[in-house]
C-alpha positions in Angstrom: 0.0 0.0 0.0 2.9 2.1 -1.1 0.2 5.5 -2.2 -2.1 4.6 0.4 -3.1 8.1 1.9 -5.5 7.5 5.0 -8.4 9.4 5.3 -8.1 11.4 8.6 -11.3 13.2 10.4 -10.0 15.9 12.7 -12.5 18.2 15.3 -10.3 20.3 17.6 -12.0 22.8 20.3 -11.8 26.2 18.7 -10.8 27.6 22.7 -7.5 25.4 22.9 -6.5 24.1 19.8 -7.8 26.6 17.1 -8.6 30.0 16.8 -5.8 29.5 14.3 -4.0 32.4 12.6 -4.1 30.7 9.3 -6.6 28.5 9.2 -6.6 28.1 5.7 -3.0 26.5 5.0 -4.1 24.1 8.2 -7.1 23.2 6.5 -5.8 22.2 3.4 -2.9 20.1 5.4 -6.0 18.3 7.5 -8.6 17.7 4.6 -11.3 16.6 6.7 -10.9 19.6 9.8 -13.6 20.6 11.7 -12.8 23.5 14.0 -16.0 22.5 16.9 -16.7 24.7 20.0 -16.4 22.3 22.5 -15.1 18.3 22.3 -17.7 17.7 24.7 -19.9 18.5 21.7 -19.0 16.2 19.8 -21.7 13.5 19.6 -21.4 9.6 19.1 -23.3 9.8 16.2 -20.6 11.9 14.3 -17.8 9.7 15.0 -19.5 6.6 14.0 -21.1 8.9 10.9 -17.1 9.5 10.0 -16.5 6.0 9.8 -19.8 5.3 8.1 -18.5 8.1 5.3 -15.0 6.4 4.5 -13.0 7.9 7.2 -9.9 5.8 8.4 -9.8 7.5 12.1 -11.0 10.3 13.8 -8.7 12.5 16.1 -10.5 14.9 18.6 -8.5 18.0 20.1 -9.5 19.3 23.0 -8.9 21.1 26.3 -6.5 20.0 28.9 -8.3 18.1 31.4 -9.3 20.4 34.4 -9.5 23.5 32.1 -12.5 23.0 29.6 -14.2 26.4 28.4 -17.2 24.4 29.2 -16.8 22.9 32.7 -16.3 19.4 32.0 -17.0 19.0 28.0 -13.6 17.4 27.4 -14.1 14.9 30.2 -17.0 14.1 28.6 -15.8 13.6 25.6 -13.2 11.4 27.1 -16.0 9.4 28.6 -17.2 9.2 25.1 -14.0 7.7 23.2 -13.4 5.1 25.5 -16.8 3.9 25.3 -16.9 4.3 21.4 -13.4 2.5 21.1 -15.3 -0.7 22.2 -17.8 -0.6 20.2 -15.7 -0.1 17.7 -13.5 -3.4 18.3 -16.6 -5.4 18.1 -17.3 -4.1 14.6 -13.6 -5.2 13.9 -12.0 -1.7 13.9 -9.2 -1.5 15.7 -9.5 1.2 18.7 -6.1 2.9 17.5 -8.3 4.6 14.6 -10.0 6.9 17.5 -7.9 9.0 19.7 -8.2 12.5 21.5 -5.8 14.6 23.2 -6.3 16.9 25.4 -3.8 19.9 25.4 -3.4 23.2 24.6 -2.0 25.0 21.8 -4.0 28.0 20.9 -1.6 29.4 17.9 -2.3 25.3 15.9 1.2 25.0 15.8 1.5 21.4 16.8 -1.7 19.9 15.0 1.0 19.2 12.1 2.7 16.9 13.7 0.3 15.3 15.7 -1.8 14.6 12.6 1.2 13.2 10.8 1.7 11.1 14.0 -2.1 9.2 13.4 -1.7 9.1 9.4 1.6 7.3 10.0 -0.6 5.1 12.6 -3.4 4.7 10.2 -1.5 3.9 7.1 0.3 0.6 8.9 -3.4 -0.5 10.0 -4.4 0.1 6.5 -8.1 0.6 5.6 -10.8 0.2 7.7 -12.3 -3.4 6.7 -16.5 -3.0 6.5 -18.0 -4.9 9.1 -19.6 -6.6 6.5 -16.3 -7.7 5.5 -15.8 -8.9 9.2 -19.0 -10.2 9.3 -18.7 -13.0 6.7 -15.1 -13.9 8.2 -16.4 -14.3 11.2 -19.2 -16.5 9.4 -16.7 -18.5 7.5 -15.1 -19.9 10.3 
């Protein structure tokens, strides 16, 4: 899978991670970036909606942990992932494909990197097999 470019949904909290000076040149780094208000925001729904649309993992940016805008939206959101991981892993998608970090970094200067960080992850895991595809595997045996 030597041109395999993995596809890469990324909502960062506009209060820690993103009132970016130039938004545009991040944009078109991170195809699929969706500046949100709060992570805590971020509903189940979307991530598995992501997954459902072709994405290959979904990276959520949000505030360090004791310092949400919102009280406790990024704990929530916390709550969220772990739960969604495992519902993930019994569809067959690995729980490496959904991560969040909670930091801060205002100015978007380390988003870069960090998105780099999961492609690289995402491109050894490869696709994201269907669960249909896991479905008659599982049926096989």
């Amino acid at each position: 899978m030597k041109n395999y470019e993995p596809k890469l949904v990324c909502f960062s909290c506009r209060f820690s991670w993103g009132y970016v000076a130039d938004e545009v040149s991040l944009a078109r780094q991170v195809k699929n970036w969706i500046p949100i208000i709060c992570s805590g925001k971020i509903e189940s729904t979307h991530i598995l909606s992501a997954f459902q649309h072709g994405a290959d993992g979904v990276l959520i940016l949000g505030c360090p942990e004791g310092d949400c805008h919102y009280q406790d939206g990024n704990f929530e959101a916390k709550k969220r992932v772990y739960l969604l991981r495992r519902v993930l892993e019994s569809y067959g998608i690995e729980k490496e494909r959904l991560e969040i970090r909670l930091s801060l970094d205002p100015e978007g200067k380390t988003i870069p990197a960090i998105v780099k960080e999961m492609s690289d992850r995402l491109a050894k895991l490869g696709p994201v097999k269907k669960a249909k595809e896991h479905a008659e595997k599982a049926s096989a045996v």
